[in-house]
mmCIF file of the N, C-alpha and C atoms, coordinates in Angstrom:
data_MODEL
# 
_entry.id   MODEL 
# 
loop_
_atom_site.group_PDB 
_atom_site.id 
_atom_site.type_symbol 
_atom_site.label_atom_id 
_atom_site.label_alt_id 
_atom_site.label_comp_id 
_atom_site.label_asym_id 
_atom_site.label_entity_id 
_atom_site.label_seq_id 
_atom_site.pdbx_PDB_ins_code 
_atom_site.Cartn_x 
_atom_site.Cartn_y 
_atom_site.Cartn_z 
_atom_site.occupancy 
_atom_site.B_iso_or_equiv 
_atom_site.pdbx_formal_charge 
_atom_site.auth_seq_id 
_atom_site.auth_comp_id 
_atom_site.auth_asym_id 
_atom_site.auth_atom_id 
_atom_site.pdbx_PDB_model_num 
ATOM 1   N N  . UNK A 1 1  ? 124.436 214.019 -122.997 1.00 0.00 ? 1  UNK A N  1 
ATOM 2   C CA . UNK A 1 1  ? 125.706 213.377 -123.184 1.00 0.00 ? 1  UNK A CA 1 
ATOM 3   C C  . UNK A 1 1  ? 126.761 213.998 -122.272 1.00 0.00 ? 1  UNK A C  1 
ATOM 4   N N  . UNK A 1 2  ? 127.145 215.425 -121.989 1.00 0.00 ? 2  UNK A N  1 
ATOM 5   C CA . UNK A 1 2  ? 127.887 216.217 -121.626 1.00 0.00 ? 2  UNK A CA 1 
ATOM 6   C C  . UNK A 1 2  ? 127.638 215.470 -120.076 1.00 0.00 ? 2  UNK A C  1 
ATOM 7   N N  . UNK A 1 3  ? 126.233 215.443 -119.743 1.00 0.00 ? 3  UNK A N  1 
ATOM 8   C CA . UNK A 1 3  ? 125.948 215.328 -118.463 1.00 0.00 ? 3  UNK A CA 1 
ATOM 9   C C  . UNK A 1 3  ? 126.568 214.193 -117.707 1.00 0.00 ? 3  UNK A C  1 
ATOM 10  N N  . UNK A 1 4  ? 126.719 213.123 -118.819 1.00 0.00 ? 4  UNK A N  1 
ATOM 11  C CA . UNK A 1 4  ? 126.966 211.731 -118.493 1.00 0.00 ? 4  UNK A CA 1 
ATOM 12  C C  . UNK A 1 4  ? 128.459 211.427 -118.182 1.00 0.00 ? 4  UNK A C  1 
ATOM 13  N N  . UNK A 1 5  ? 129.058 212.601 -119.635 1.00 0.00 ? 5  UNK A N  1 
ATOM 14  C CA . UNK A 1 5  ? 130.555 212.818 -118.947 1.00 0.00 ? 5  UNK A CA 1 
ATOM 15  C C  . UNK A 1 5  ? 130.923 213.533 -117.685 1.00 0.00 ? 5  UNK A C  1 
ATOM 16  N N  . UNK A 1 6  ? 130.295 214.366 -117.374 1.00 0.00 ? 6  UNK A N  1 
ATOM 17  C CA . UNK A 1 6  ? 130.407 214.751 -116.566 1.00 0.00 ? 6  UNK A CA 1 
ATOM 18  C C  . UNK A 1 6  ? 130.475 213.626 -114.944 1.00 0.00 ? 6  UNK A C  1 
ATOM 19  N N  . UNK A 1 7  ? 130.146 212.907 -114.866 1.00 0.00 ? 7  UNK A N  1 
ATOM 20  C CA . UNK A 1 7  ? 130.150 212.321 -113.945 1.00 0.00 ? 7  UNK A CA 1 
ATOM 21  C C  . UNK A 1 7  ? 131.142 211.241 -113.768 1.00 0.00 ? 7  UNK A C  1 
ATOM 22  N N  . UNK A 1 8  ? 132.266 211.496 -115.497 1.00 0.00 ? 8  UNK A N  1 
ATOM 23  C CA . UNK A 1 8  ? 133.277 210.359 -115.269 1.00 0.00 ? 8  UNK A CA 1 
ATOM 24  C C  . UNK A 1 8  ? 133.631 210.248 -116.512 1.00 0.00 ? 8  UNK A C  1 
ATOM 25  N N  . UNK A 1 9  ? 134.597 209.829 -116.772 1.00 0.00 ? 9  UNK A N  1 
ATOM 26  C CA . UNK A 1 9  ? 134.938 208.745 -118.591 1.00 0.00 ? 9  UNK A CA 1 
ATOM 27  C C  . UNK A 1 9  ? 134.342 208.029 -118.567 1.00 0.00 ? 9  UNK A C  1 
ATOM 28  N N  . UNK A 1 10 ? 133.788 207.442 -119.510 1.00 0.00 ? 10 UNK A N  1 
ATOM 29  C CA . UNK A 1 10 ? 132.940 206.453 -120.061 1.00 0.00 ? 10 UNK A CA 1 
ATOM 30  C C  . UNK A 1 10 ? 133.298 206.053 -121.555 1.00 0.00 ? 10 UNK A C  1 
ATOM 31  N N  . UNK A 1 11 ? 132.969 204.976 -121.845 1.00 0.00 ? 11 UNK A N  1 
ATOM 32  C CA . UNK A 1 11 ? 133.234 203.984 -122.998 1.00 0.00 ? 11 UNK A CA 1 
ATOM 33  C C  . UNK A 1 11 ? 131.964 204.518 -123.480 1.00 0.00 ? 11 UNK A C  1 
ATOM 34  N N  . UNK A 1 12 ? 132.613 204.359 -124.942 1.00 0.00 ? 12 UNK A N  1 
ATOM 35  C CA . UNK A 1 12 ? 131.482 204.374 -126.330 1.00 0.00 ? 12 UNK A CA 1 
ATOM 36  C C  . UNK A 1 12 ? 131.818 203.879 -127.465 1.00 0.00 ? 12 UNK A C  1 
ATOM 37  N N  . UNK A 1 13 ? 131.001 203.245 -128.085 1.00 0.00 ? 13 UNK A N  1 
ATOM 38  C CA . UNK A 1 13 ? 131.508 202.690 -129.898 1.00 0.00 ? 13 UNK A CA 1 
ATOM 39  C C  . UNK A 1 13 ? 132.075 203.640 -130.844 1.00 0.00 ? 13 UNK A C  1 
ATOM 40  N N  . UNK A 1 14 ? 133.626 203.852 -131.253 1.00 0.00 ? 14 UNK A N  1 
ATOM 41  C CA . UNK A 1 14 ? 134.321 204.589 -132.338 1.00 0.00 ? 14 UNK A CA 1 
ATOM 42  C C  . UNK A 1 14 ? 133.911 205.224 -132.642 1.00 0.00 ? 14 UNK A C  1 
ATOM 43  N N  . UNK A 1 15 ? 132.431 204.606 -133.237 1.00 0.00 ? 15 UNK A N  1 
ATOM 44  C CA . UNK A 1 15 ? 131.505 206.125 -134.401 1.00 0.00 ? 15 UNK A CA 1 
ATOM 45  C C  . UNK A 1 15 ? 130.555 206.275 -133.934 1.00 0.00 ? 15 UNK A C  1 
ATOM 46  N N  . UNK A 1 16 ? 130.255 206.785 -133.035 1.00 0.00 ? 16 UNK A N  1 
ATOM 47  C CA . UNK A 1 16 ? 129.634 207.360 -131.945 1.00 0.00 ? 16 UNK A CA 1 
ATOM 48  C C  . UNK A 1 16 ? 129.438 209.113 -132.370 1.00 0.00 ? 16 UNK A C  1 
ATOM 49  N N  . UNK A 1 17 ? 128.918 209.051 -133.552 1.00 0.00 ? 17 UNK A N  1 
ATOM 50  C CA . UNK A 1 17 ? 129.182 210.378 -134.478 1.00 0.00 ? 17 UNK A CA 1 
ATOM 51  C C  . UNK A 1 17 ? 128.497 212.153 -133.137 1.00 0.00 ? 17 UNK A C  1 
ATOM 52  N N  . UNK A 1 18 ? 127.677 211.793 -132.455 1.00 0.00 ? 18 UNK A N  1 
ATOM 53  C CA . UNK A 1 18 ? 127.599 212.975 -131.282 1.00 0.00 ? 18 UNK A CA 1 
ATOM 54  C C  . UNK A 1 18 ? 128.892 213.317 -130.899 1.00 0.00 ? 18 UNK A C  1 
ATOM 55  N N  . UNK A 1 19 ? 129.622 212.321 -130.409 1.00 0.00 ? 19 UNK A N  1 
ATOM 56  C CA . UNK A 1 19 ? 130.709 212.281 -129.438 1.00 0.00 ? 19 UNK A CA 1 
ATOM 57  C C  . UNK A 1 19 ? 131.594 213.183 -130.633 1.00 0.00 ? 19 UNK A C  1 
ATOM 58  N N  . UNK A 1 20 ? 131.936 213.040 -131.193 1.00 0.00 ? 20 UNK A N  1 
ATOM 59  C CA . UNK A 1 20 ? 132.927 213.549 -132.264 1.00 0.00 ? 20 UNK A CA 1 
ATOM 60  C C  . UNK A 1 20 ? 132.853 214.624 -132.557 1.00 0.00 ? 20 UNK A C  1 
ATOM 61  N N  . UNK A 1 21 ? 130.918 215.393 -132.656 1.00 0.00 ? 21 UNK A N  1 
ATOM 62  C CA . UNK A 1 21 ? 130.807 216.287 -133.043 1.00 0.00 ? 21 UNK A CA 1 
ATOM 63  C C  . UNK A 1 21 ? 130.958 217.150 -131.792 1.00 0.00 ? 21 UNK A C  1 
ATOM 64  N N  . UNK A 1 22 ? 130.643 216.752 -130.396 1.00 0.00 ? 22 UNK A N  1 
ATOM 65  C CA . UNK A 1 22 ? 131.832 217.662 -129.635 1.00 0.00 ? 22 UNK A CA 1 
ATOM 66  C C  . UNK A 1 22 ? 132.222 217.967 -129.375 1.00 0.00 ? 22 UNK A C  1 
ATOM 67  N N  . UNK A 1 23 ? 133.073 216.531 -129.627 1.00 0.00 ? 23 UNK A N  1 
ATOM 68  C CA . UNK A 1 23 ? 134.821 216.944 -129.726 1.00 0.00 ? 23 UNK A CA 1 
ATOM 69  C C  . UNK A 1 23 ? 135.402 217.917 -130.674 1.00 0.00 ? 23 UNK A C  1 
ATOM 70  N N  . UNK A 1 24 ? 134.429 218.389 -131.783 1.00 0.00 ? 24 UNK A N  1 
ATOM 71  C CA . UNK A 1 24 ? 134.826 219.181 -132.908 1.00 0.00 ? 24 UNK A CA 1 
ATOM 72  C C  . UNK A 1 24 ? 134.688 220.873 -132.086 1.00 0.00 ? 24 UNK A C  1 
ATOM 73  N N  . UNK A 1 25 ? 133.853 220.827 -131.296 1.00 0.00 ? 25 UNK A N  1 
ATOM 74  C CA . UNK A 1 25 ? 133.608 221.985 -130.400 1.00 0.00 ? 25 UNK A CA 1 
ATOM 75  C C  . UNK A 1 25 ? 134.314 222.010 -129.111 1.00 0.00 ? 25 UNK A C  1 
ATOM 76  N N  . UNK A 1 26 ? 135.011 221.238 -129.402 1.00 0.00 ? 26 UNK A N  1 
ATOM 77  C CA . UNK A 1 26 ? 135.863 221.428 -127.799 1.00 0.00 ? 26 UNK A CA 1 
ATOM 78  C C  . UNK A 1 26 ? 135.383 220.714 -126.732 1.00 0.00 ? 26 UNK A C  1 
ATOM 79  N N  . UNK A 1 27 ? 134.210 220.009 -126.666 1.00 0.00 ? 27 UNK A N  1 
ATOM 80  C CA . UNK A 1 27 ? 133.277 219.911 -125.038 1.00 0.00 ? 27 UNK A CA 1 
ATOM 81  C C  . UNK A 1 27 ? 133.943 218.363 -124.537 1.00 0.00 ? 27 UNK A C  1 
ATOM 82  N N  . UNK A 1 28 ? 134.359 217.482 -125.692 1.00 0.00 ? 28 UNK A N  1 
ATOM 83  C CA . UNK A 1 28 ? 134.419 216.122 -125.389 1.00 0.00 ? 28 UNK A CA 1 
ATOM 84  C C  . UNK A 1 28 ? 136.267 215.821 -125.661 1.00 0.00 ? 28 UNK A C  1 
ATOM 85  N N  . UNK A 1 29 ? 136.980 215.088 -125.588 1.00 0.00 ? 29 UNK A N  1 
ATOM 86  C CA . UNK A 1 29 ? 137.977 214.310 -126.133 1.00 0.00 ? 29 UNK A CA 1 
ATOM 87  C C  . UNK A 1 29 ? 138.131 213.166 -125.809 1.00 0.00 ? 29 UNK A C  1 
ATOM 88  N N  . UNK A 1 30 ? 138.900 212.304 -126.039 1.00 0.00 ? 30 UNK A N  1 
ATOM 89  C CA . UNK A 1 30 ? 139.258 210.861 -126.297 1.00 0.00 ? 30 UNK A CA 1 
ATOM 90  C C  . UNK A 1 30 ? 140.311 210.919 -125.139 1.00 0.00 ? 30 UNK A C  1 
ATOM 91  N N  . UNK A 1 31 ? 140.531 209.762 -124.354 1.00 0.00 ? 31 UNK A N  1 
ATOM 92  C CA . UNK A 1 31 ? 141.169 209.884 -123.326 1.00 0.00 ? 31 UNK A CA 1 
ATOM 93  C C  . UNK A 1 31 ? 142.519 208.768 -123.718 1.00 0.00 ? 31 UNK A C  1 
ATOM 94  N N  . UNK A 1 32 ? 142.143 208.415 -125.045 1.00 0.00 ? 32 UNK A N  1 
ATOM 95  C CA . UNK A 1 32 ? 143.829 207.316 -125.183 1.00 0.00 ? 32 UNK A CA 1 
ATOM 96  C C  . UNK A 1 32 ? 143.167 205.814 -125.055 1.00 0.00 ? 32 UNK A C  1 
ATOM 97  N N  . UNK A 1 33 ? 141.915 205.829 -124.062 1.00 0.00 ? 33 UNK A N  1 
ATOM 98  C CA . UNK A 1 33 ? 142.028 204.301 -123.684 1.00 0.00 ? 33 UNK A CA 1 
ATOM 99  C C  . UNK A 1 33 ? 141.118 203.435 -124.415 1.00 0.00 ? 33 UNK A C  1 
ATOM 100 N N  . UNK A 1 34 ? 141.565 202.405 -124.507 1.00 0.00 ? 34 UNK A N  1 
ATOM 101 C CA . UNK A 1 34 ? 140.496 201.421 -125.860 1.00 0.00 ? 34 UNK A CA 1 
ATOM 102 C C  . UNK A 1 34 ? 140.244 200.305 -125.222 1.00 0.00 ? 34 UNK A C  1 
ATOM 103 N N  . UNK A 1 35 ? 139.076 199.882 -125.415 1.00 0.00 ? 35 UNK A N  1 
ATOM 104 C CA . UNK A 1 35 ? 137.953 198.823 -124.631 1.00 0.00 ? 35 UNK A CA 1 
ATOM 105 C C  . UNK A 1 35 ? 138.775 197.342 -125.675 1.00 0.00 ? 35 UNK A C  1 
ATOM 106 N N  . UNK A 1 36 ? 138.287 196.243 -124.945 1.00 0.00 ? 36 UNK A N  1 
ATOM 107 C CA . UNK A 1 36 ? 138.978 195.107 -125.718 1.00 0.00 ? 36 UNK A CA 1 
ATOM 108 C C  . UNK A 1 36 ? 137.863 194.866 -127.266 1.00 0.00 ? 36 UNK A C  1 
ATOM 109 N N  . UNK A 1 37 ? 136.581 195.391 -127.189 1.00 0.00 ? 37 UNK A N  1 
ATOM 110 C CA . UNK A 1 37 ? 135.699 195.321 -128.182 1.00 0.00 ? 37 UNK A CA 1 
ATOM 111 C C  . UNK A 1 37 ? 136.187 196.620 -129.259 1.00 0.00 ? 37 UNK A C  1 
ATOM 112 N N  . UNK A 1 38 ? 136.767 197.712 -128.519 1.00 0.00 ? 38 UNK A N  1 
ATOM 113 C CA . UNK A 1 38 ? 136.799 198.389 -129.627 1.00 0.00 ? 38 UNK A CA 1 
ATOM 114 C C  . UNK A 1 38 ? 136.628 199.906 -129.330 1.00 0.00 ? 38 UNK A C  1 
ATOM 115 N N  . UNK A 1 39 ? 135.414 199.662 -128.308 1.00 0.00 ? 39 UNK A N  1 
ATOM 116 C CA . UNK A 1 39 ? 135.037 201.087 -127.674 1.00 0.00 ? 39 UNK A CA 1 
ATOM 117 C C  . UNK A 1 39 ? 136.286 202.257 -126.927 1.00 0.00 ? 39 UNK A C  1 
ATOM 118 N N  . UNK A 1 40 ? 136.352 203.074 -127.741 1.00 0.00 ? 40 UNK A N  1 
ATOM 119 C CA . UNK A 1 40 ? 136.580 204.193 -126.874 1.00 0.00 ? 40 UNK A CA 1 
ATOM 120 C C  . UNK A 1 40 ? 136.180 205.284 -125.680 1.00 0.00 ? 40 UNK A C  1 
ATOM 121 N N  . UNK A 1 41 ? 137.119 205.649 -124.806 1.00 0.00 ? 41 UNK A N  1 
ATOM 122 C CA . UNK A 1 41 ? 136.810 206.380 -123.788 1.00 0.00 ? 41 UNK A CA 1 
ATOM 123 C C  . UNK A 1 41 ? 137.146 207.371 -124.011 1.00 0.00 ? 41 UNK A C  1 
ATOM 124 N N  . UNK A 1 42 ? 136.035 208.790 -123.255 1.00 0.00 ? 42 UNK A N  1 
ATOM 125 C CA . UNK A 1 42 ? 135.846 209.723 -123.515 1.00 0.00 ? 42 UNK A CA 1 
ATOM 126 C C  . UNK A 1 42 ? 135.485 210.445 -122.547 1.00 0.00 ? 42 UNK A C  1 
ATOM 127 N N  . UNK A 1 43 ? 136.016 211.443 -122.072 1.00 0.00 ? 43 UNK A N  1 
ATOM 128 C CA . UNK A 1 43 ? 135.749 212.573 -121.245 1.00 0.00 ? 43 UNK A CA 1 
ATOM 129 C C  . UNK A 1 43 ? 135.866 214.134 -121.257 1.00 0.00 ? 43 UNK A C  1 
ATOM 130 N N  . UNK A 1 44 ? 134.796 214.636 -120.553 1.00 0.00 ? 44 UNK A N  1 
ATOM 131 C CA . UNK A 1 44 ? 134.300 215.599 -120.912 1.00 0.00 ? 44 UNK A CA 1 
ATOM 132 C C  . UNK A 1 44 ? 135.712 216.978 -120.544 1.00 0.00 ? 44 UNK A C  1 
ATOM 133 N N  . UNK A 1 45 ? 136.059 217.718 -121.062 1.00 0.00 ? 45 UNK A N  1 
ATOM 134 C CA . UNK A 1 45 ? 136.819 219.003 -120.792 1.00 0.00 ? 45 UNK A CA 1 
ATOM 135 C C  . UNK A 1 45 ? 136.158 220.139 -120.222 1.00 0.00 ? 45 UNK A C  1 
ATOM 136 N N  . UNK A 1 46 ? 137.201 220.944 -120.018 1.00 0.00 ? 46 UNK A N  1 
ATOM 137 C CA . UNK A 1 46 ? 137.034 222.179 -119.643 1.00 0.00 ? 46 UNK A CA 1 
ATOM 138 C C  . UNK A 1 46 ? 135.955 223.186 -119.726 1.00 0.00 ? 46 UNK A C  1 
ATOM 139 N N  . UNK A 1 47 ? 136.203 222.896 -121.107 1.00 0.00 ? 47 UNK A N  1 
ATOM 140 C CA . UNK A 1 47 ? 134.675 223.590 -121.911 1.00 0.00 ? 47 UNK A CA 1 
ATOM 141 C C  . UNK A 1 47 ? 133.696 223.512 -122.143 1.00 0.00 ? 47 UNK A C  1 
ATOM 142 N N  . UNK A 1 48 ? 133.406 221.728 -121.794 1.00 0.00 ? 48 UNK A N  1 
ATOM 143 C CA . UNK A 1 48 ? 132.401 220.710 -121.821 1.00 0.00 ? 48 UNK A CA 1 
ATOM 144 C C  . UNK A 1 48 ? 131.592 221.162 -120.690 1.00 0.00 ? 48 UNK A C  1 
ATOM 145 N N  . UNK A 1 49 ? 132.377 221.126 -119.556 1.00 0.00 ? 49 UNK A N  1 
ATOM 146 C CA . UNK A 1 49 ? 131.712 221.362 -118.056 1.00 0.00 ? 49 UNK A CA 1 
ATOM 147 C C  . UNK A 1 49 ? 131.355 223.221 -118.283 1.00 0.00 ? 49 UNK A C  1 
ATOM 148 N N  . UNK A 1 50 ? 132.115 224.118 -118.485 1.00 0.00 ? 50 UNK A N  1 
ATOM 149 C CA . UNK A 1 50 ? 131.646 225.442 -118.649 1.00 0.00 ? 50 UNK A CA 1 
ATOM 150 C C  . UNK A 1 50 ? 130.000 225.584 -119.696 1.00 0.00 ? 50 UNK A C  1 
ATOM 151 N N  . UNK A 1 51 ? 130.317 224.638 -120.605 1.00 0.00 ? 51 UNK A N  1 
ATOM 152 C CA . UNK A 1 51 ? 129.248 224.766 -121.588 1.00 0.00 ? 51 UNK A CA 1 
ATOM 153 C C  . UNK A 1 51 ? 128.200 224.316 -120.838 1.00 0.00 ? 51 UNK A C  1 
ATOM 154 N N  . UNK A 1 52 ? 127.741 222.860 -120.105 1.00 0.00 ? 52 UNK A N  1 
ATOM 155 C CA . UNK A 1 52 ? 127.177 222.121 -119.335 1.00 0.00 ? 52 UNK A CA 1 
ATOM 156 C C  . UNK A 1 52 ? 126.241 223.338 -118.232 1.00 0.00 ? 52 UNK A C  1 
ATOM 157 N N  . UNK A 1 53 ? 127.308 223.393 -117.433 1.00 0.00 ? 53 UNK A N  1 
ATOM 158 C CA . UNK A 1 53 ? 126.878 224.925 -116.595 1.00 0.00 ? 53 UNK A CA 1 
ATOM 159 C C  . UNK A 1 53 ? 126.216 225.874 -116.658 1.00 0.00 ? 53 UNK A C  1 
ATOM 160 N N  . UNK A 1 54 ? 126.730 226.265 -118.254 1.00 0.00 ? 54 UNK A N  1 
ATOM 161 C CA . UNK A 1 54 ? 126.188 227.424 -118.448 1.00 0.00 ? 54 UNK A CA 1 
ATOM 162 C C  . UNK A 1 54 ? 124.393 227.226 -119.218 1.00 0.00 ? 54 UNK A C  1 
ATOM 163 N N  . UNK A 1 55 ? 124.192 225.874 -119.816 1.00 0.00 ? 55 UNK A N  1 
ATOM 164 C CA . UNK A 1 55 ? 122.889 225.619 -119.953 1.00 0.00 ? 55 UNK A CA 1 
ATOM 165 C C  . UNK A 1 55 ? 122.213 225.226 -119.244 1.00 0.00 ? 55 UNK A C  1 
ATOM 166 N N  . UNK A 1 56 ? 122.580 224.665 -117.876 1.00 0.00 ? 56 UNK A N  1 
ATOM 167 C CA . UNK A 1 56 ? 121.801 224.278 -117.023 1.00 0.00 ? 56 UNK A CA 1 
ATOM 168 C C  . UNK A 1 56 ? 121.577 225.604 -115.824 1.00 0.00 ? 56 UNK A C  1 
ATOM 169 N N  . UNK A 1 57 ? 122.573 226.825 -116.069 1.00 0.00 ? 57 UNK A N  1 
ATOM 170 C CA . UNK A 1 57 ? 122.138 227.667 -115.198 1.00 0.00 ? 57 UNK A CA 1 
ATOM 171 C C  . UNK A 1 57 ? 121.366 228.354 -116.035 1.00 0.00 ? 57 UNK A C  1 
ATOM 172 N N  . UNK A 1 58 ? 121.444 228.817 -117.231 1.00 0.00 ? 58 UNK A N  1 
ATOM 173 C CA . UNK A 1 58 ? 120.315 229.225 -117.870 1.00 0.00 ? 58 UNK A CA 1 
ATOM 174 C C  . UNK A 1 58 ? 118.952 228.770 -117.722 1.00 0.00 ? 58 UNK A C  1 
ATOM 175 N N  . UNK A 1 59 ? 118.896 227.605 -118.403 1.00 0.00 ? 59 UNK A N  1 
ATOM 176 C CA . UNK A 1 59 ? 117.940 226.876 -118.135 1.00 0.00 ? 59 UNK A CA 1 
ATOM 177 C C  . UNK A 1 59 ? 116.555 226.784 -116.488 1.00 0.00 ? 59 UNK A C  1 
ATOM 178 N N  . UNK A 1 60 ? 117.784 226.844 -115.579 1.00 0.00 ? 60 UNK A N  1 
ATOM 179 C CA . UNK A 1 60 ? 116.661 226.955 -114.483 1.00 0.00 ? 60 UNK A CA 1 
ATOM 180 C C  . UNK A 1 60 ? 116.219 228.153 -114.200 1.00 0.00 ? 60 UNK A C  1 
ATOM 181 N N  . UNK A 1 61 ? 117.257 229.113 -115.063 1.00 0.00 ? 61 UNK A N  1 
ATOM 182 C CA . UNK A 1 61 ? 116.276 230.731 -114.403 1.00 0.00 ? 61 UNK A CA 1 
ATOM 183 C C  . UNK A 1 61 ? 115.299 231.327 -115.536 1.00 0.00 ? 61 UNK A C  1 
ATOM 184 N N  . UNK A 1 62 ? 115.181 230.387 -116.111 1.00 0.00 ? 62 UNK A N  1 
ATOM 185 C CA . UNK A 1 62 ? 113.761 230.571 -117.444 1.00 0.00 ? 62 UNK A CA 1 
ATOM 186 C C  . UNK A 1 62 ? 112.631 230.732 -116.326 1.00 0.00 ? 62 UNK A C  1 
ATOM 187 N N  . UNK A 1 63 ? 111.783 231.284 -116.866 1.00 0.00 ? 63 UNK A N  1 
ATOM 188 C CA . UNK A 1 63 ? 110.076 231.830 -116.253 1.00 0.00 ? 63 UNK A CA 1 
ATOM 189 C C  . UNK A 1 63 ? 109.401 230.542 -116.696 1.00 0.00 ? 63 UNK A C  1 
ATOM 190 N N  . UNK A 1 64 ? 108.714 229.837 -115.489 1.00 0.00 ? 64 UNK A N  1 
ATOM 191 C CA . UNK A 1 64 ? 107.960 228.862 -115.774 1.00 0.00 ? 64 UNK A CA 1 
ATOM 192 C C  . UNK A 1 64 ? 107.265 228.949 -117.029 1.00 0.00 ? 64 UNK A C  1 
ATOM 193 N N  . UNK A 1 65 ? 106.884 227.943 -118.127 1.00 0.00 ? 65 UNK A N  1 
ATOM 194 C CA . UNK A 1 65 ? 105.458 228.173 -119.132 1.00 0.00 ? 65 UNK A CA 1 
ATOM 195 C C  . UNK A 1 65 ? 104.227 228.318 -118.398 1.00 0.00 ? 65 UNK A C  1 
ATOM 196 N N  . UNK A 1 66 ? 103.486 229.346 -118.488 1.00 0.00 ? 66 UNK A N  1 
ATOM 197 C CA . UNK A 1 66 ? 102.326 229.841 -117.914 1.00 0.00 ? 66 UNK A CA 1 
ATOM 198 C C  . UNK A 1 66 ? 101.320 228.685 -118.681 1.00 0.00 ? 66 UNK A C  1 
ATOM 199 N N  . UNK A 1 67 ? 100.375 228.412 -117.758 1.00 0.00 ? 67 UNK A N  1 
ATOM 200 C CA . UNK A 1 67 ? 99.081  227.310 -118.131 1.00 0.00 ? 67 UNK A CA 1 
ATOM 201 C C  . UNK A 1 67 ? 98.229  228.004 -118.771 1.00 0.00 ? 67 UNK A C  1 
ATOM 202 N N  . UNK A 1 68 ? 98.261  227.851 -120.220 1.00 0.00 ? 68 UNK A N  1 
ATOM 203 C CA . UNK A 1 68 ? 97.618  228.708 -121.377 1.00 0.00 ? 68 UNK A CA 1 
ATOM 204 C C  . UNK A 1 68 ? 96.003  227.273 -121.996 1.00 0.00 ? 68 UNK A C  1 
ATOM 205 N N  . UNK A 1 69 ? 95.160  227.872 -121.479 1.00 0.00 ? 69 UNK A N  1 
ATOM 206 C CA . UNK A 1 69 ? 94.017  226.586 -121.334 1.00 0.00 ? 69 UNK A CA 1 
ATOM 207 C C  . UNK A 1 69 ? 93.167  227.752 -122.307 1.00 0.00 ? 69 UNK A C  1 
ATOM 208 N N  . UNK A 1 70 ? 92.642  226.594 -123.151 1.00 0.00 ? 70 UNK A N  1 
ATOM 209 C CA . UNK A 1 70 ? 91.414  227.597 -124.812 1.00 0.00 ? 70 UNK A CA 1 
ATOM 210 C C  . UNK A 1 70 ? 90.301  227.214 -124.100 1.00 0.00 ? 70 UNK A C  1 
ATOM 211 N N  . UNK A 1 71 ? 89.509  227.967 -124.587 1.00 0.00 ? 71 UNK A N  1 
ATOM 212 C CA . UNK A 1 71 ? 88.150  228.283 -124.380 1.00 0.00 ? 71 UNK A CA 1 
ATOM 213 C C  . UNK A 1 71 ? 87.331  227.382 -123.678 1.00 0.00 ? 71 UNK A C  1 
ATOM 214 N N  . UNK A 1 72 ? 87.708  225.886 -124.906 1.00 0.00 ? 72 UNK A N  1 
ATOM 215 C CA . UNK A 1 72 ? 86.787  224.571 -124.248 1.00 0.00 ? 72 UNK A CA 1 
ATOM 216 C C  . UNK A 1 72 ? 86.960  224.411 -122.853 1.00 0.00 ? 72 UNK A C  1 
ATOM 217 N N  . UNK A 1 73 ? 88.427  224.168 -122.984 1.00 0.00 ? 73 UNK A N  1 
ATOM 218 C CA . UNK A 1 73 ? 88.835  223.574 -121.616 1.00 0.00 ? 73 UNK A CA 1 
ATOM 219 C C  . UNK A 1 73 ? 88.530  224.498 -120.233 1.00 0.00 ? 73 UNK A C  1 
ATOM 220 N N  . UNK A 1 74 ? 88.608  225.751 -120.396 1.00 0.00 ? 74 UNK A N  1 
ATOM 221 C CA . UNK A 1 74 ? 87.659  226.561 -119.165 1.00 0.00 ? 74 UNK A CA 1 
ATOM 222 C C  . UNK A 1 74 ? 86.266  226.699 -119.062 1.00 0.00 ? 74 UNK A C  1 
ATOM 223 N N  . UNK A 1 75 ? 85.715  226.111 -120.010 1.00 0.00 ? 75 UNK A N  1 
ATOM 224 C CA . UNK A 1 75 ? 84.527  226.149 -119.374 1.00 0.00 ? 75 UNK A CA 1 
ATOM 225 C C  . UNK A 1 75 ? 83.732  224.899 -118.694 1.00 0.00 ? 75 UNK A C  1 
# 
């Protein structure tokens, strides 16, 4: 989700209960603007993008999963 903001505001349906939750954490807010259906727009903050960052730089400096093959399969 973070990722998606990240690339812009984007529209979503009101109860869009992820989005809210967060916004309850700081990562998301509401930008004011309302779709003619209803949908709200939403973009990602400060903290959103720091948070974003910081799991995706984690993330790539993880140690590959080593190819763990049982008994059958090696022989």
């Amino acid at each position: 989700m973070l990722t998606l903001l990240a690339q812009g505001p984007r529209f979503y349906s009101a109860s869009f209960r992820k989005l809210i939750q967060l916004e309850k954490r700081g990562y998301t807010v509401l930008t004011g603007v309302t779709a003619s259906d209803g949908a709200r727009e939403w973009a990602i903050t400060e903290a959103g993008c720091i948070a974003l960052l910081t799991y995706t730089t984690s993330e790539a400096s993880l140690p590959a999963m080593p190819d763990i093959q049982t008994q059958e399969q090696k022989a």
